[in-house]
N, C-alpha and C positions, 0 to 999 in steps of 0.2 A: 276157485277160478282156475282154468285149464294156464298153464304157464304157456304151453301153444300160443294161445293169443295175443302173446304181447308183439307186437310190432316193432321193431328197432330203428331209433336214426343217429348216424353216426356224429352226426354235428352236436346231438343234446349228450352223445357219449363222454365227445372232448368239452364241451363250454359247462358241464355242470357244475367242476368244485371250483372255477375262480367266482361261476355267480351264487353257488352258495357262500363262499368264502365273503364275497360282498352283502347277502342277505345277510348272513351274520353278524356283521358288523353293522348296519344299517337299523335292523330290524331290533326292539326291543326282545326279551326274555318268552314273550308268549304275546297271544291273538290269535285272532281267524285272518286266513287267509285265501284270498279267490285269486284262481290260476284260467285265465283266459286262454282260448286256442291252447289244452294241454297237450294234444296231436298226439306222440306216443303212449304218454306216460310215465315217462324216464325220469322227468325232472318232476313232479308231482313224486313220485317214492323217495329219490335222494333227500328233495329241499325238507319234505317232512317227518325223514329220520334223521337231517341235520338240525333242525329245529322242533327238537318234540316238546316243547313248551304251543305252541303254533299246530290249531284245530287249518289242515288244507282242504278248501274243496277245487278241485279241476273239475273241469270244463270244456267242452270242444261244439262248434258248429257241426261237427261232420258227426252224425250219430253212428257211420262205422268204426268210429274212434274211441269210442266207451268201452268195447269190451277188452280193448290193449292195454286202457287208462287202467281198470278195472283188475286186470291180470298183476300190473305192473305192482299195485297197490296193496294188492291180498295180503292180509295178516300185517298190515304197517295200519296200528289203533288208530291212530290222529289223520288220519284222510277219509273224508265223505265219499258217499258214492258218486262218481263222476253225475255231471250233468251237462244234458244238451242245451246248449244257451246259444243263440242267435245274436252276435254282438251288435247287428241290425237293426233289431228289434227295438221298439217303445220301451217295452218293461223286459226284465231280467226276469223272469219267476225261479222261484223253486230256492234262492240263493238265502244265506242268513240275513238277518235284517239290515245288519251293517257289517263290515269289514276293516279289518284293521291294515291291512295290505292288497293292492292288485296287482298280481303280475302276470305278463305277456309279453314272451319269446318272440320273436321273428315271425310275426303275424303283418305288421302294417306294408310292410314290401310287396306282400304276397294278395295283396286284396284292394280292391277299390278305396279312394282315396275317404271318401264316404264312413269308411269302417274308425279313421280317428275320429272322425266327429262323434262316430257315438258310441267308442271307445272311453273317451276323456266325459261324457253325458253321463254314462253308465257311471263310473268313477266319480264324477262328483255327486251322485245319486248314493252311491251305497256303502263311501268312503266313512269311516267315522271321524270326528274331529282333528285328531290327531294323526287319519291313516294316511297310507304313501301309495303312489303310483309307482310304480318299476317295469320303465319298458325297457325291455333289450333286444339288442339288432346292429344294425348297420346304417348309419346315416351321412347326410351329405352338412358339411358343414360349412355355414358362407364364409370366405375368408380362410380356410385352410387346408391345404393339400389332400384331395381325396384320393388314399392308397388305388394300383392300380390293376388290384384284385377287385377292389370294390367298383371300381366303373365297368367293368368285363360284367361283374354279376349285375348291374344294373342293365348297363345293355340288354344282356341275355333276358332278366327278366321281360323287360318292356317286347321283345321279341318273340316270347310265351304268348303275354299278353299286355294291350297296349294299358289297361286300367293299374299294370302293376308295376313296380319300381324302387330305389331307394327313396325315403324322403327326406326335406330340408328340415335341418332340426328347428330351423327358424320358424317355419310353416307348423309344426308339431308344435312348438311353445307357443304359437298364436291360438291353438286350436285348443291347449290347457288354457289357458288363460282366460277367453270365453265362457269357460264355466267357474274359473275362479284358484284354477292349480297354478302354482309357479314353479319353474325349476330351480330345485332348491341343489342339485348335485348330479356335476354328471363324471362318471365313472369310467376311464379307460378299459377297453376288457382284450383278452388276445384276439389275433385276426380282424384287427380294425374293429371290433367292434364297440358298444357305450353301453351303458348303464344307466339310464335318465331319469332319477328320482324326482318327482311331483311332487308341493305339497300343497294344503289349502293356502290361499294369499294370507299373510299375517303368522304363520308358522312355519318360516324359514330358517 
């Protein structure tokens, strides 16, 4: 794969080794792992040459986003070949049967509020017993001071567009919990941001 292709973003430059430093410690020794909205592809090559016990597949809604994913990946054994998956969607196709891990970057901000619900669907569908949700981003937390870099990007967002925004983590754990995830841990990360690991109810 032409290395041309790979698309750069500078936010998954700086946030990759506190949240691999976090998958690390969260995540056991090996598993699959499905990488929702992988966008560039940046964090898809780091997380699974820091985890080479962990088979990654990424994934992106935008199919002009595979052959960046793709580029970024080349010659790293343990990454599948990205896939187009519509978080949208009734069924996931194409994915392994189950997964041991899902994770998705700064995707719920950026998308109709519609996309957690079948976010957290998809995840209780194709989690394996013991696997984890790990969303990371930026959220609004009831009861605690929202830094005032993160109200500016929310603004700004809803300003793009009115469907998009930070969410309430409150609202976010209402919407795992429907299908049966709890929040078993939620992780400080730099730049205001969290770490908000899921697990099945009963495996906390």
């Amino acid at each position: 794969m032409n290395a041309d292709a790979r698309r750069h973003s500078p936010a998954a430059e700086r946030n990759r080794e506190p949240i691999a430093a976090a998958l690390q410690r969260l995540l056991p020794a090996q598993g699959v792992a499905l990488e929702i909205a992988s966008g560039t592809g940046q964090h898809a090559a780091f997380f699974a040459e820091r985890l080479p016990g962990w088979r990654w597949q990424p994934s992106d809604g935008d199919a002009r986003s595979l052959a960046s994913i793709a580029a970024w990946c080349d010659g790293i054994a343990n990454v599948l070949p990205p896939l187009h998956l519509d978080v949208l969607a009734a069924a996931w196709p194409g994915l392994p049967e189950q997964v041991d891990a899902l994770f998705c970057a700064n995707l719920l901000h950026i998308s109709a509020w519609a996309t957690c619900s079948a976010l957290m669907n998809g995840a209780a569908r194709h989690l394996s017993a013991g696997g984890l949700l790990l969303l990371y981003g930026p959220y609004l937390v009831d009861g605690e001071a929202t830094a005032p870099s993160n109200l500016a990007f929310d603004a700004d967002l809803r300003t793009r567009n009115a469907d998009w925004g930070l969410r309430r983590l409150a609202d976010v754990q209402r919407q795992a919990q429907a299908v049966g995830l709890q929040l078993r841990e939620r992780v400080a990360m730099p730049a205001n941001n969290l770490l908000l690991v899921f697990a099945r109810s009963g495996r906390l």
